[in-house]
N, C-alpha and C positions, 0 to 999 in steps of 0.2 A: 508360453507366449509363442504367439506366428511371427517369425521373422518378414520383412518384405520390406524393398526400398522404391523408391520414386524419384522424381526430380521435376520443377517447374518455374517458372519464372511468373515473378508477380505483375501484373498491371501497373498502369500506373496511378488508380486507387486503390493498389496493396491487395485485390483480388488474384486467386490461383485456383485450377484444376492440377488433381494431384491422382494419379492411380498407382495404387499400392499393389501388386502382386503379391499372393500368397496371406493378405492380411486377414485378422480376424477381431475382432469386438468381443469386449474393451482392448484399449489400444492407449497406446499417448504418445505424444507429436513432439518433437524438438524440435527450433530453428533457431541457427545463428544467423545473426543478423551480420556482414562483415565490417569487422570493428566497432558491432556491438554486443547489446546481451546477450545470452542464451535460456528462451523462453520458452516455458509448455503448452499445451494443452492437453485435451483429454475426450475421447470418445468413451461413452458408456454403453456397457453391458445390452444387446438387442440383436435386433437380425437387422437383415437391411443390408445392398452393400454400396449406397448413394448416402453420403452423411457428410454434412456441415460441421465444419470445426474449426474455430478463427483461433487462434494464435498470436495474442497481448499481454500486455501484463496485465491484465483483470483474468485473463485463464491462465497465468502466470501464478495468482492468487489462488485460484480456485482448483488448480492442483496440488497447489500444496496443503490445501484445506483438503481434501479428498484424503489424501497419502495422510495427513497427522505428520510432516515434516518436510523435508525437502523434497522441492519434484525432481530435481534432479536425479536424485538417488533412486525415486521413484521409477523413473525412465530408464536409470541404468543396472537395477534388474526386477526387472519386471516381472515377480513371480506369480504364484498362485493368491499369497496373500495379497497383495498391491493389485492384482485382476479382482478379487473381492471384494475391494472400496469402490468399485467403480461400479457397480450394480446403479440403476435409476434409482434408486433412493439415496444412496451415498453421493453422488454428484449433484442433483437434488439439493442434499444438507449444507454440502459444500459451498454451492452460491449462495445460500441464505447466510452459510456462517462471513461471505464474503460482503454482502450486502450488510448485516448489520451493523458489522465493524464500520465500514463507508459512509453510515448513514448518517446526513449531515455535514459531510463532505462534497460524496461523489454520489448522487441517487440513484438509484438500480432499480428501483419500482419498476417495474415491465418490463426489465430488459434482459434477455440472455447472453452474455457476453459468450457464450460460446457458441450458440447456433443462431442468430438474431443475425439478419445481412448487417455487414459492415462497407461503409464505402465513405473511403479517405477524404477529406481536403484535398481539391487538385486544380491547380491553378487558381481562377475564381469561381471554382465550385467549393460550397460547403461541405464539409463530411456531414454524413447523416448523425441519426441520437447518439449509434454505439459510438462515433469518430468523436461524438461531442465528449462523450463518458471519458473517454481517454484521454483527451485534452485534461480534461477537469484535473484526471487522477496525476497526470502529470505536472500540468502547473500548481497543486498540492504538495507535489516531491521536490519541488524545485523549490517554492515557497516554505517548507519545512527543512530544508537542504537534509534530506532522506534521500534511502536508497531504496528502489525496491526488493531488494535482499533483505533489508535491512526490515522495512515492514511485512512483509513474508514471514519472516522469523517472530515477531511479535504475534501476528495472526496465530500462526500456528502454536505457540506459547501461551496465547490465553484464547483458546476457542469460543469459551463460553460468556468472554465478557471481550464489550466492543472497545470499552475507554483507556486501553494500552495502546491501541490501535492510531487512535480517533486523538491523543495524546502527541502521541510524535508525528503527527499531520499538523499540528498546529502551527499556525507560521513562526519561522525562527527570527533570532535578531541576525543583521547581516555578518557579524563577527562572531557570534557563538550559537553554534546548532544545540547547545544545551538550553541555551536560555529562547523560551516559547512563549507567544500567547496563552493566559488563562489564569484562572482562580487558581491562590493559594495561600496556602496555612503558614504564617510566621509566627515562629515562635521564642520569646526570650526567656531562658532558660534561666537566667542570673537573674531580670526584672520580676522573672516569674508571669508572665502575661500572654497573650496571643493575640494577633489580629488577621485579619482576611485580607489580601489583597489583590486587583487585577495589573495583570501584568500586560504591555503591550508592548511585545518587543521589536517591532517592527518600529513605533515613534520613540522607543526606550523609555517608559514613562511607567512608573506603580502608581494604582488610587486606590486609600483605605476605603474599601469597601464598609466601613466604619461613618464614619466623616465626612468622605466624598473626597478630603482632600488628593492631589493629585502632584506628585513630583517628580522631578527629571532622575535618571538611571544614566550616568557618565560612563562612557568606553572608555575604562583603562587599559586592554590591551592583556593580552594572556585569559580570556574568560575573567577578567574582572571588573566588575563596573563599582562606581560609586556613589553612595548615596546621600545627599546631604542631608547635614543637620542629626545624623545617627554618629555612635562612638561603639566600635570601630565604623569609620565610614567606608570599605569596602567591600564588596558581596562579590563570595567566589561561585563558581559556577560548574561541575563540572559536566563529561558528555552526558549522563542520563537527568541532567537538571537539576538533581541536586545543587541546593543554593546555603551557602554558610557565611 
């Protein structure tokens, strides 16, 4: 790797010029935000020495999809193998593996969250598409009460499949981030039987996807809610949703 530092100050829709001395491509970006994250991004393997590289957590994501784990680690040493993922095809794969997992959530059709202009919300201006994406992905994380460490780690843990992903986005109940939105498998193990059911945990409500019928899900405090008219009547919950 080419060592080389810079320094700039961002606009106030989150736009910078940034000149790197001594730099070379592939490359990847750190910035701490003060007394926030610390985010990546990623320039790929070319010539050129004018290049666009926004710096979100959607390139947050897509460096870690690049690297196969953390970008962190990624960024802090950056060798000849972690310069090989970053070829135009591998950055490339990386947004697609970013987009699938999102999709349905956050829609990425068209967009390149890493070179595609971005321009913030600022005052009573709107942010553009990529400002909208980011919105999106955030009020997901908030609505899921996820982290994005926390989804990062999942991406990069099931690459080839979206619905680990697309799973812990779903919105949570406001007392337990185990308990989500979505279809699921009950099963009674003593009655010998199973049923399907949705779960909504946002109004706390299950409906047998059976029957239709539809019943209340009581906050008992500690991940435990309660279910009438069942023996036992309460359902434990714990962080990865598993439900007993």
């Amino acid at each position: 790797s080419a060592p080389g530092s810079g320094s700039a100050t961002t606009g106030a829709d989150g736009r910078f010029t940034l000149k790197i001395d001594n730099a070379a491509r592939p490359c990847v970006l750190s910035v701490t935000a003060p007394g926030g994250p610390t985010l990546h991004s990623v320039v790929e393997a070319g010539t050129g020495t004018d290049v666009v590289a926004n710096v979100t957590p959607l390139t947050e994501l897509i460096a870690a999809a690049a690297a196969g784990g953390d970008a962190a680690a990624m960024f802090a040493s950056f060798d000849a193998q972690a310069q090989a993922k970053l070829a135009p095809a591998g950055v490339s794969s990386a947004q697609q593996t970013v987009a699938l997992a999102l999709s349905g959530i956050v829609d990425l059709a068209g967009i390149d969250p890493i070179k595609d202009p971005l321009v913030a919300a600022n005052g009573g201006n709107a942010g553009n598409a990529l400002d909208q994406k980011l919105d999106a992905l955030g009020a997901a994380l908030a609505d899921a009460q996820t982290t994005l460490s926390e989804l990062s780690a999942a991406l990069v843990a099931n690459p080839g499949s979206p619905s680990p992903v697309q799973t812990i986005l779903q919105p949570a109940a406001a007392s337990c981030a185990g308990l989500r939105n979505g279809n699921y498998r009950v099963i009674d193990v003593i009655g010998g039987y199973s049923d399907r059911i949705k779960i909504d945990a946002k109004a706390l409500t299950a409906t047998n996807l059976g029957d239709g019928e539809t019943f209340p899900l009581s906050d008992a405090g500690g991940r435990q809610f309660g279910i009438p008219g069942t023996d036992p009547s309460t359902m434990l919950v714990n962080k990865s949703g598993v439900s007993v």
